[in-house]
OpenMM code with the backbone's topology and positions (N, CA, C; nanometers):
from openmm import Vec3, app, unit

residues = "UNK UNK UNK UNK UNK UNK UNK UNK UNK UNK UNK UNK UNK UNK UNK UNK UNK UNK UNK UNK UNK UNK UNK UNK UNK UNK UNK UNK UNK UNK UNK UNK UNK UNK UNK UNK UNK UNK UNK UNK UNK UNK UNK UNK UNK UNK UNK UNK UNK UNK UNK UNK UNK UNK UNK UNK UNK UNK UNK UNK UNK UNK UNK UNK UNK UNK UNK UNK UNK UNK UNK UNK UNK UNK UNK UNK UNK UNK UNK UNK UNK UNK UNK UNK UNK UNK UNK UNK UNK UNK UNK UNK UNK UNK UNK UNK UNK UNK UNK UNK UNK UNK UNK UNK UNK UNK UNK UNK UNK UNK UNK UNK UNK UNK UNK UNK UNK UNK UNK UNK UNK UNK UNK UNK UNK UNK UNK UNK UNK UNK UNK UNK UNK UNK UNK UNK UNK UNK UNK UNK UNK UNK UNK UNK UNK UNK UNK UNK UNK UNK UNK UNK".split()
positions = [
    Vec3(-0.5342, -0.2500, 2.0695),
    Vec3(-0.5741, -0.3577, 1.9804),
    Vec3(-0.5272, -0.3305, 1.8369),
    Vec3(-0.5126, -0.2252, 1.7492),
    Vec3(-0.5133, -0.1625, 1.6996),
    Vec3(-0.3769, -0.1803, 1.6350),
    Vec3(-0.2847, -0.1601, 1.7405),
    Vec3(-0.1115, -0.2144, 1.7316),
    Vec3(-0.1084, -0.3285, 1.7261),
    Vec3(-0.1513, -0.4275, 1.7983),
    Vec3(-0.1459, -0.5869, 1.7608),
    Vec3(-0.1624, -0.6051, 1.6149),
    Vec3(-0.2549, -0.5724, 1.6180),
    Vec3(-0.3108, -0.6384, 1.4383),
    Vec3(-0.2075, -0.5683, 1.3468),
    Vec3(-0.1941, -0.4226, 1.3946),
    Vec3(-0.0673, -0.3772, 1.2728),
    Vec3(0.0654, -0.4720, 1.2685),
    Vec3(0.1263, -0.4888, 1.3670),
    Vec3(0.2142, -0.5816, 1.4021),
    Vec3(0.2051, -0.7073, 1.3411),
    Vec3(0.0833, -0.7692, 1.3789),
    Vec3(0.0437, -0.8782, 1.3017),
    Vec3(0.0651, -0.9256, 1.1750),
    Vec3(0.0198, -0.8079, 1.1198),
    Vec3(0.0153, -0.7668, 0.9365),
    Vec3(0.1780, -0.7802, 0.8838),
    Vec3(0.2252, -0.7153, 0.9846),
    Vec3(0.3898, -0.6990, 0.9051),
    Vec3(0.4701, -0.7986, 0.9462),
    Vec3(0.3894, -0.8546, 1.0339),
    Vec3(0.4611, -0.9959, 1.0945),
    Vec3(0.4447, -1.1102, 0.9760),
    Vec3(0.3166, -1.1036, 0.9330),
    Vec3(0.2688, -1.2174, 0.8426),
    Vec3(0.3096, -1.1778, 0.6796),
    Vec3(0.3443, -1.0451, 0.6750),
    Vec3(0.4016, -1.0314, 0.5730),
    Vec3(0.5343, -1.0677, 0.5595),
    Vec3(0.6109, -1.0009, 0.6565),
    Vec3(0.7502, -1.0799, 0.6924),
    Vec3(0.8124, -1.1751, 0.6437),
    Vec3(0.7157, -1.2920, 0.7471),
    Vec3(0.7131, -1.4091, 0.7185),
    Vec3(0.7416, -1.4777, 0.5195),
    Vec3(0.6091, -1.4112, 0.4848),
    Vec3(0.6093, -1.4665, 0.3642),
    Vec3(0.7418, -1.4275, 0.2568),
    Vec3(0.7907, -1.2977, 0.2853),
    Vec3(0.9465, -1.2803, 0.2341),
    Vec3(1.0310, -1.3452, 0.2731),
    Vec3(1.0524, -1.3795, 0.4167),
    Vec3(1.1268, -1.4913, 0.4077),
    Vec3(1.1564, -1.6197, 0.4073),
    Vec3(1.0265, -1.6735, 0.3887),
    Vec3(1.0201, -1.8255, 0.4041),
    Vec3(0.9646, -1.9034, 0.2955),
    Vec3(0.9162, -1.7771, 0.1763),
    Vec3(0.8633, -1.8073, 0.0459),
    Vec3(1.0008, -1.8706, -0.0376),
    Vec3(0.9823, -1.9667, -0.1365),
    Vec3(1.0893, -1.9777, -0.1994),
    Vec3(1.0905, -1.8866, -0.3661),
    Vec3(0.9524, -1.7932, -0.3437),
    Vec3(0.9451, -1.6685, -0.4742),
    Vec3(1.0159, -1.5666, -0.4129),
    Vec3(1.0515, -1.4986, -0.4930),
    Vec3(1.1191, -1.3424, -0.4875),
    Vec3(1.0325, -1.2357, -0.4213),
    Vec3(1.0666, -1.1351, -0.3533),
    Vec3(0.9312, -1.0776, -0.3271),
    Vec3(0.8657, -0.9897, -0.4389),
    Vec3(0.9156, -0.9637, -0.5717),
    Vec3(0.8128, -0.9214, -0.6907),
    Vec3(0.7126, -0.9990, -0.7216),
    Vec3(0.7641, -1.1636, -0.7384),
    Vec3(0.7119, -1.2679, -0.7842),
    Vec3(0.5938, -1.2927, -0.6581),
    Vec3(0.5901, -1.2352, -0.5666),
    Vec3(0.5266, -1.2071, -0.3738),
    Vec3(0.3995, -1.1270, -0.4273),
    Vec3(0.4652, -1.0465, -0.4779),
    Vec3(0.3690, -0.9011, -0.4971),
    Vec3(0.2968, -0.9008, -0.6019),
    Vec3(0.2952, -0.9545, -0.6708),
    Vec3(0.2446, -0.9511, -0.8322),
    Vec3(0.1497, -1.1054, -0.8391),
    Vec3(0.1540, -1.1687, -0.7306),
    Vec3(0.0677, -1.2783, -0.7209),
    Vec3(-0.0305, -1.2207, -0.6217),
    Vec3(0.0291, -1.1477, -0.5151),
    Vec3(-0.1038, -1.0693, -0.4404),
    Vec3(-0.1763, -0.9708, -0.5029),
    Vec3(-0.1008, -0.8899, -0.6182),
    Vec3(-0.2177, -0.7977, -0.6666),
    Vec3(-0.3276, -0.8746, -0.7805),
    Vec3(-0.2610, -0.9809, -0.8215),
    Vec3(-0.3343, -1.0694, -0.9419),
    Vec3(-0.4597, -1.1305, -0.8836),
    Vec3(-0.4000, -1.1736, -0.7049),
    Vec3(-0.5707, -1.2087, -0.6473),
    Vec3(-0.6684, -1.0937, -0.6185),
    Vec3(-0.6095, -1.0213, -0.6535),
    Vec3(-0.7092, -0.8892, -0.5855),
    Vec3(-0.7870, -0.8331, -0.7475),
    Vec3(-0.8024, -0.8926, -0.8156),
    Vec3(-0.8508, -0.9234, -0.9451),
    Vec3(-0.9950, -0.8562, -0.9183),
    Vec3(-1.0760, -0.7777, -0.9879),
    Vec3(-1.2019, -0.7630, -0.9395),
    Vec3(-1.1901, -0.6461, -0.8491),
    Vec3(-1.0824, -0.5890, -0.7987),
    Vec3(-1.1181, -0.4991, -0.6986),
    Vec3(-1.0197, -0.3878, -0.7649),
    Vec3(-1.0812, -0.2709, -0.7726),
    Vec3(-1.0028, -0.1081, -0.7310),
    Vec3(-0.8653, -0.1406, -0.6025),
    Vec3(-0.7344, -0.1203, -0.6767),
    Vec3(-0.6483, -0.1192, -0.5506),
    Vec3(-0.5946, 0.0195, -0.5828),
    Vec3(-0.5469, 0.0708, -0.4403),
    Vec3(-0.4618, 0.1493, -0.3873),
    Vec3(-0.3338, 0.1095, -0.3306),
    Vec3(-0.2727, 0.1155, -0.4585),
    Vec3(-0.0947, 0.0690, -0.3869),
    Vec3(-0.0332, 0.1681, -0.3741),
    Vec3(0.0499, 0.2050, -0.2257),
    Vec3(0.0898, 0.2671, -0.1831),
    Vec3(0.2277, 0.2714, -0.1197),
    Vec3(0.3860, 0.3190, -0.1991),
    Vec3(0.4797, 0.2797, -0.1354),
    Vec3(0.5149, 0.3793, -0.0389),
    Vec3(0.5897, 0.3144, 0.0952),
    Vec3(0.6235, 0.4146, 0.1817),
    Vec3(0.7279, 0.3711, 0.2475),
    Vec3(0.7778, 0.5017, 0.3470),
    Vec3(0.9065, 0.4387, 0.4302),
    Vec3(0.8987, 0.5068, 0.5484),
    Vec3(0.9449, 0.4599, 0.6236),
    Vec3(0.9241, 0.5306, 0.8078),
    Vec3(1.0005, 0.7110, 0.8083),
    Vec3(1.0477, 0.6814, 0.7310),
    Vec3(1.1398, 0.8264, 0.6766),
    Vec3(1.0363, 0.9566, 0.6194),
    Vec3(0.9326, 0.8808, 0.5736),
    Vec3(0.9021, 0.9931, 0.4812),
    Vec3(0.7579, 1.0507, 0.5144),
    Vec3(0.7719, 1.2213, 0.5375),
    Vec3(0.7183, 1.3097, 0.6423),
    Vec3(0.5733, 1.2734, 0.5135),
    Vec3(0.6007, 1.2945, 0.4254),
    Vec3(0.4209, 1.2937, 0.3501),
    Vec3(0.3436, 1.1304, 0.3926),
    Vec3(0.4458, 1.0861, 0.3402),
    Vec3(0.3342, 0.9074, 0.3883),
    Vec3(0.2911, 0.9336, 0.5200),
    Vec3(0.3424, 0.9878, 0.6477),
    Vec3(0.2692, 0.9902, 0.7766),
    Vec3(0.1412, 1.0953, 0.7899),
    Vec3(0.1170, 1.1996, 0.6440),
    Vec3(0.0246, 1.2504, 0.6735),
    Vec3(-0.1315, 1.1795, 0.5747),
    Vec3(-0.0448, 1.0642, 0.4845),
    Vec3(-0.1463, 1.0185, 0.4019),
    Vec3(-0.2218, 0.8845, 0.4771),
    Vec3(-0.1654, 0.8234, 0.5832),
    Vec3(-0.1633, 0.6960, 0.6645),
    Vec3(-0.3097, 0.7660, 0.6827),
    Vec3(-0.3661, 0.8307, 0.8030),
    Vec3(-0.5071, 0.8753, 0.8405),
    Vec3(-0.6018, 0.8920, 0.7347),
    Vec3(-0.5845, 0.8998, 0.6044),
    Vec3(-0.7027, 0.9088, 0.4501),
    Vec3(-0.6906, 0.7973, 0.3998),
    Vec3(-0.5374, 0.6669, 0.3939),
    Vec3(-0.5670, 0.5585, 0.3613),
    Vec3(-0.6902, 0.4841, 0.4462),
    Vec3(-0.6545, 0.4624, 0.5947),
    Vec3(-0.7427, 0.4144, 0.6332),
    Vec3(-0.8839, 0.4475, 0.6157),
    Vec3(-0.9013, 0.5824, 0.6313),
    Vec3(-1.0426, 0.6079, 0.6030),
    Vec3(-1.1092, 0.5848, 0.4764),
    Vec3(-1.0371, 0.5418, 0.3789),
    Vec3(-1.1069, 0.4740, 0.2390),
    Vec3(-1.1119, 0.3853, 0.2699),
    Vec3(-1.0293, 0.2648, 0.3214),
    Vec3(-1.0218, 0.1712, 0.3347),
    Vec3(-1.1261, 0.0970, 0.3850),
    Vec3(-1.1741, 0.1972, 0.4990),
    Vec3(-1.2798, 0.1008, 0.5264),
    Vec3(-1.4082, 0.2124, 0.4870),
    Vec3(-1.4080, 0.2844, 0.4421),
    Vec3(-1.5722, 0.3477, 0.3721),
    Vec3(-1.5351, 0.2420, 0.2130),
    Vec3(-1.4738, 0.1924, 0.1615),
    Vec3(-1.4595, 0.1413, 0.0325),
    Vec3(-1.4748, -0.0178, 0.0092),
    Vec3(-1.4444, -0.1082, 0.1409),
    Vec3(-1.3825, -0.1871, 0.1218),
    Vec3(-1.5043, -0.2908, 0.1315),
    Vec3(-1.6601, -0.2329, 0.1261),
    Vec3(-1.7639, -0.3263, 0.0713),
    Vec3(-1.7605, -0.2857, -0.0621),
    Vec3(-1.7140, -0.2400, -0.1340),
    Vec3(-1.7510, -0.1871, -0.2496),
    Vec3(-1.6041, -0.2455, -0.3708),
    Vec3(-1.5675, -0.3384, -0.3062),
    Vec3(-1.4785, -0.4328, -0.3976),
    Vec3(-1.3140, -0.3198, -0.4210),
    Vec3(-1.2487, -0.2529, -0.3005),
    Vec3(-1.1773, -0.1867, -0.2996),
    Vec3(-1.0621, -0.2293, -0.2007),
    Vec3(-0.9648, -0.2372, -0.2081),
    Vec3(-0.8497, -0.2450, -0.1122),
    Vec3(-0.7246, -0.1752, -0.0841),
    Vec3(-0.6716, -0.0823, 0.0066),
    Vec3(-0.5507, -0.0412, 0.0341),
    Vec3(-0.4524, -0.1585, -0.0013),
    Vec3(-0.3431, -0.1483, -0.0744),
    Vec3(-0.2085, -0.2330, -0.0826),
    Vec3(-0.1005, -0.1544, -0.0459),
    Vec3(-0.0370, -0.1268, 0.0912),
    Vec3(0.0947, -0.0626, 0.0566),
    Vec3(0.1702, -0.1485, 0.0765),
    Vec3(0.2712, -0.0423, 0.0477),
    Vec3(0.4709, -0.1491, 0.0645),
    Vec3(0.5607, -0.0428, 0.1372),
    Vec3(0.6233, -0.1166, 0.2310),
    Vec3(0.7383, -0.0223, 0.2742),
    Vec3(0.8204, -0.1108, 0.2337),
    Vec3(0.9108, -0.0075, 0.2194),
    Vec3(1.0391, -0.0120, 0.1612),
    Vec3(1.1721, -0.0073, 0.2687),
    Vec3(1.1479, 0.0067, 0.4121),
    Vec3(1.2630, 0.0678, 0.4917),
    Vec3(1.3746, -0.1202, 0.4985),
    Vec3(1.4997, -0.0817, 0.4907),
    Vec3(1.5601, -0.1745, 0.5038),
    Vec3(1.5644, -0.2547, 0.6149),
    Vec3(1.5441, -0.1871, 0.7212),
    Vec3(1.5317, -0.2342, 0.8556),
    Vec3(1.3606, -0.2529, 0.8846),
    Vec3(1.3053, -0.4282, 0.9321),
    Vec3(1.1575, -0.4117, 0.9473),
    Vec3(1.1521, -0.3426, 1.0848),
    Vec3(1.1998, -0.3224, 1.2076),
    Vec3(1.1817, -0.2492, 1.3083),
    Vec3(1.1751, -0.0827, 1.2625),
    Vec3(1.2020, -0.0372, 1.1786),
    Vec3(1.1680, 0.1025, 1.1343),
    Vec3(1.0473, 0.0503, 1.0777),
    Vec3(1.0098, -0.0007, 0.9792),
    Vec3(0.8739, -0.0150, 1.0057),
    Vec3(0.7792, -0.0183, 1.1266),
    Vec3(0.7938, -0.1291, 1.1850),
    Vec3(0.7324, -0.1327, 1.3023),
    Vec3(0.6751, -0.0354, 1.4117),
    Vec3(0.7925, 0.0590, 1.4401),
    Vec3(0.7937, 0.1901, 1.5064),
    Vec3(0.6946, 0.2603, 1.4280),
    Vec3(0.6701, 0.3088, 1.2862),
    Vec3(0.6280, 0.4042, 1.2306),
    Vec3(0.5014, 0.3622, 1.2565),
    Vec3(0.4148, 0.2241, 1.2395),
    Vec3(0.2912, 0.1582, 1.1979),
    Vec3(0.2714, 0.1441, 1.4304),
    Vec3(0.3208, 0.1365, 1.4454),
    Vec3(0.2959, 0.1857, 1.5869),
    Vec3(0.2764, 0.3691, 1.6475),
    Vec3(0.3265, 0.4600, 1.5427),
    Vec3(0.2687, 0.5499, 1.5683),
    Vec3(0.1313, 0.6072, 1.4880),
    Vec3(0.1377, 0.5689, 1.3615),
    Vec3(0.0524, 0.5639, 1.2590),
    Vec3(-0.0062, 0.4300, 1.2307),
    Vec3(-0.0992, 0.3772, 1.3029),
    Vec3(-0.1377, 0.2264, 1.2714),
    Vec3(-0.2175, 0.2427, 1.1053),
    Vec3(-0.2094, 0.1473, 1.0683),
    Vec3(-0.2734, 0.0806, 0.9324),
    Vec3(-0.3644, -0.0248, 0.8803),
    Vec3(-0.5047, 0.0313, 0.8326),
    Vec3(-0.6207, -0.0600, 0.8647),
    Vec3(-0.6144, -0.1435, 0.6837),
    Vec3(-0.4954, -0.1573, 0.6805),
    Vec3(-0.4676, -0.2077, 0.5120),
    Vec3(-0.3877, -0.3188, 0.5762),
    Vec3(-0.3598, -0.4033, 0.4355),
    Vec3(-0.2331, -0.5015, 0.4310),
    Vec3(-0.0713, -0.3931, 0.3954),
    Vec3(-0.0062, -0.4342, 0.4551),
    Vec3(0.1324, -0.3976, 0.4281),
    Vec3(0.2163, -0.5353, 0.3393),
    Vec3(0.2818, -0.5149, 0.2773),
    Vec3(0.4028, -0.5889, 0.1861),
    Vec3(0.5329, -0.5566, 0.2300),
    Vec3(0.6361, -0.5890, 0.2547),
    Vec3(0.7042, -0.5589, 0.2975),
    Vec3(0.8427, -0.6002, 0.1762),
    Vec3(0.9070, -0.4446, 0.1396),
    Vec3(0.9798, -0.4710, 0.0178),
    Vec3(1.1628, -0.4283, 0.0520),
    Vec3(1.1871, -0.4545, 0.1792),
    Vec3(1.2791, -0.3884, 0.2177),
    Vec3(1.4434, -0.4077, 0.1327),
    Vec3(1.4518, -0.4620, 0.0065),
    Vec3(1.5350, -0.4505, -0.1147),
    Vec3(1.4864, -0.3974, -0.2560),
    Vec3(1.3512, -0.3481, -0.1628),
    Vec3(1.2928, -0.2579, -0.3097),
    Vec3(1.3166, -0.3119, -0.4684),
    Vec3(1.2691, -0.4528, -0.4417),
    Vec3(1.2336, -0.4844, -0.5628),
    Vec3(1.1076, -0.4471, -0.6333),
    Vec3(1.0037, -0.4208, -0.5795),
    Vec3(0.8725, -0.4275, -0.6225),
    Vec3(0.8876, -0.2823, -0.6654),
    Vec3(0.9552, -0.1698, -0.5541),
    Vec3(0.9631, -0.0287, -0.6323),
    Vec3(1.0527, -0.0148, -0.7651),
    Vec3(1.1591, -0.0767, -0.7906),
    Vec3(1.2337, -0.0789, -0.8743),
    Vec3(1.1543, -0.1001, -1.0042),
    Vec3(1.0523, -0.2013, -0.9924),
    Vec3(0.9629, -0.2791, -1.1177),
    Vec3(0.8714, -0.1078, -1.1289),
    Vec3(0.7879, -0.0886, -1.0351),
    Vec3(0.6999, 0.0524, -1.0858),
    Vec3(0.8080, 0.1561, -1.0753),
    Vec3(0.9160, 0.1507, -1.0893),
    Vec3(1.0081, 0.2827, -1.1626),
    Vec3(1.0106, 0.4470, -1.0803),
    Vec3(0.9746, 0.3796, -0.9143),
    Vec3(0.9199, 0.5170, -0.8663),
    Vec3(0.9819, 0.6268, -0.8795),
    Vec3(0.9475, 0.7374, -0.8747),
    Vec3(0.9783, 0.8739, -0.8779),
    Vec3(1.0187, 0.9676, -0.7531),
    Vec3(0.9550, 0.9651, -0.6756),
    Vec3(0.9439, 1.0031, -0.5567),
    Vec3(0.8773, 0.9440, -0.4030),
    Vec3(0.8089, 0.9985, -0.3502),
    Vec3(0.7908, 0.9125, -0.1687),
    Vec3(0.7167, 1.0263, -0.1454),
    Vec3(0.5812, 0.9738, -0.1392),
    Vec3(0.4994, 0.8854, -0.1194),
    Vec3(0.4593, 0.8105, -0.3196),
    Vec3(0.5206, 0.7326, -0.3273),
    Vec3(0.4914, 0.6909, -0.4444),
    Vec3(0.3199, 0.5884, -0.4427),
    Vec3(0.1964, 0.6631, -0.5593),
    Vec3(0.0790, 0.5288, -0.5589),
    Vec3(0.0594, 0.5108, -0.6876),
    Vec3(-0.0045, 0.4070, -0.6901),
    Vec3(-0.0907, 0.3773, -0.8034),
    Vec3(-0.1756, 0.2949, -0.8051),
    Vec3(-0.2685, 0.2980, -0.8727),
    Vec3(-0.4093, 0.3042, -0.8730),
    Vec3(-0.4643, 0.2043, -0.9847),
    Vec3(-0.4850, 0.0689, -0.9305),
    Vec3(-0.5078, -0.0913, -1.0449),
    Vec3(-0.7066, -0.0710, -1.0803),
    Vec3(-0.7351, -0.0917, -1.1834),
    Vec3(-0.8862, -0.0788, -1.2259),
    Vec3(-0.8977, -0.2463, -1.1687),
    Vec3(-1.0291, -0.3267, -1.2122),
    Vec3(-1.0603, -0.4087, -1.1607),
    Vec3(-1.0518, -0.5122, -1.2095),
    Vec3(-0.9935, -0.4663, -1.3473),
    Vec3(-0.9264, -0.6087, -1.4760),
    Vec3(-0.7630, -0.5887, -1.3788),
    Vec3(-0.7142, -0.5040, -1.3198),
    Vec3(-0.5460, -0.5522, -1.3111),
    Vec3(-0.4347, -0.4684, -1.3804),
    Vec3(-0.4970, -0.3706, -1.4034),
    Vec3(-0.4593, -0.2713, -1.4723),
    Vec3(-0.4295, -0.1595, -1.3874),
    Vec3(-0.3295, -0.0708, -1.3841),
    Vec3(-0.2886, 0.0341, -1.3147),
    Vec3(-0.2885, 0.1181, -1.4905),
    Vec3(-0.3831, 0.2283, -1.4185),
    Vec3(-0.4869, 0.3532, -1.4427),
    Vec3(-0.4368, 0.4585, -1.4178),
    Vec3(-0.3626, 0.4883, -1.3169),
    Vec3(-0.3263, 0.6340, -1.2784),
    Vec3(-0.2090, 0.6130, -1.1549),
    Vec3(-0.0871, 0.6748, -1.1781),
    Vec3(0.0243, 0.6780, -1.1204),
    Vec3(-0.0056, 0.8386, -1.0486),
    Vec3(0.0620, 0.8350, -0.9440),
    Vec3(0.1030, 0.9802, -0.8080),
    Vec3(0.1982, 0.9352, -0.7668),
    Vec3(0.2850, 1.0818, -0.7298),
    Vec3(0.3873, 1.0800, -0.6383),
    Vec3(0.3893, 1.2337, -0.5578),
    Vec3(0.3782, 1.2272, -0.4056),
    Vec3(0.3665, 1.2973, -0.3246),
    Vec3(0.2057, 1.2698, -0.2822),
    Vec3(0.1398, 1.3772, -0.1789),
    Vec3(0.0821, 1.3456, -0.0901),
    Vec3(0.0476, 1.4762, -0.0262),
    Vec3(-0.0636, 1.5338, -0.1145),
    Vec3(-0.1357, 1.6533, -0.0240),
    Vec3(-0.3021, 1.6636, 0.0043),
    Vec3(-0.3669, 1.7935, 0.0229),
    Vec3(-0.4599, 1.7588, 0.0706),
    Vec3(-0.5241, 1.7485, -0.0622),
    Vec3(-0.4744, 1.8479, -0.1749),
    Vec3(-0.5432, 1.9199, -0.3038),
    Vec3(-0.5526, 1.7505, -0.3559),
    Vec3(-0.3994, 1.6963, -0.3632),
    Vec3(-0.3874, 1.5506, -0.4186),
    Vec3(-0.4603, 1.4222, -0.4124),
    Vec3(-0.4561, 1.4571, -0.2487),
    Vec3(-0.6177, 1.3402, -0.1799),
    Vec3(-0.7293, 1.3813, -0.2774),
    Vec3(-0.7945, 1.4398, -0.2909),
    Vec3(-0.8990, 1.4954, -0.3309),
    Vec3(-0.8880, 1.4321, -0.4703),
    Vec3(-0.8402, 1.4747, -0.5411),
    Vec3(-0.7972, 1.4062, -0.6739),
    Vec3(-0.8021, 1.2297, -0.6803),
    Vec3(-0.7232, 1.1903, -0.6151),
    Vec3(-0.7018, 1.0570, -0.5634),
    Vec3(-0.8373, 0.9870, -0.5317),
    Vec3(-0.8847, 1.0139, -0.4457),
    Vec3(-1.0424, 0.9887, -0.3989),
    Vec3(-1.1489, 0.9521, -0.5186),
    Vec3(-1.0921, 1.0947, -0.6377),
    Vec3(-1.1963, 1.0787, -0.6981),
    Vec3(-1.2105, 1.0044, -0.8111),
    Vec3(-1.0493, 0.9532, -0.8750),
    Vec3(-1.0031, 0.8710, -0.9114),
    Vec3(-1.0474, 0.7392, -0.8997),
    Vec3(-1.0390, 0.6897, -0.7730),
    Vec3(-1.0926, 0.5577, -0.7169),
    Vec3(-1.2469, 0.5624, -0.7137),
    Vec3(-1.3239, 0.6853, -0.6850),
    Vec3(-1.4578, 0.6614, -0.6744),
    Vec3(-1.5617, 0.6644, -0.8042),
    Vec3(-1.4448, 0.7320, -0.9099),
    Vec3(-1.4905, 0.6814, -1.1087),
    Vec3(-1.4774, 0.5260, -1.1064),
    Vec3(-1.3724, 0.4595, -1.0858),
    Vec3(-1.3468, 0.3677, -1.1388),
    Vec3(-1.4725, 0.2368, -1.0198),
    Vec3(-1.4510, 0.2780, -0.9474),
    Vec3(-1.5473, 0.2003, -0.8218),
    Vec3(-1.7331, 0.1939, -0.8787),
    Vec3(-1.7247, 0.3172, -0.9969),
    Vec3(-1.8701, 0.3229, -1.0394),
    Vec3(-1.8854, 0.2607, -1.1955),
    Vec3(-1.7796, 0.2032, -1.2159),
    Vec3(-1.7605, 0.0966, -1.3547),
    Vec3(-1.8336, -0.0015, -1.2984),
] * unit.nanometer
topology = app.Topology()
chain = topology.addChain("A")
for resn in residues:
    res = topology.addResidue(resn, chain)
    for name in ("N", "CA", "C"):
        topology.addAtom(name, app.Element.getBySymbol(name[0]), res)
């Protein structure tokens, strides 16, 4: 069940890249603007990259210990091909929304650095705290990040 709905997600994201007549920044920057009011966790990734498959199992688990508490996972993959997505979110399912940025416009705009690239929006819309990479010491940090701002 679990794979359906992931599928689902990147299906319906898909969709909206290609059948929108906005850009997908102009995509992305209208979905984080509704998420207005909430702590996000944006998270870019790619089927390639060995740290995002160990951070996939701690997204979800915020996701849903957080997500009465006015909080949401946002990631983006970036892989050019959506079937490399697909494969990866079939071995690592994802209890978040996915975006799907596969000309990496949306990474280009946050200037990433490295993979697992996040950052971290307060509840006015504001990104608070930028990461790049993905450990356990880092989770920890990360967590606690979101759970200051979750107590504003």
């Amino acid at each position: 069940m679990k794979n359906i709905k992931t599928l689902w997600i990147i299906f319906c994201f898909s969709l909206m890249s290609l059948f929108s007549k906005a850009d997908t920044l102009s995509e992305f920057e209208t979905t984080v603007s509704n998420l207005k009011g909430k702590v996000v966790y944006v998270d870019f990734w790619a089927s390639w990259c060995v740290p995002c498959r160990k951070s996939f199992p701690w997204m979800n688990e915020i996701q849903i210990k957080y997500a009465d508490k006015n909080f949401t996972v946002l990631s983006v993959n970036l892989d050019a091909r959506l079937e490399l997505a697909e494969k990866f979110l079939l071995e690592v399912p994802a209890e978040f929304p996915i975006f799907y940025d596969p000309k990496g416009k949306v990474a280009k705009a946050f200037k990433l650095k490295g993979m697992p690239s996040s950052f971290i929006i307060n509840k006015k819309g504001e990104i608070v705290s930028t990461h790049v990479g993905f450990t356990e010491k880092k989770k920890e940090k990360y967590q606690q990040e979101i759970e200051s701002l979750l107590a504003e």
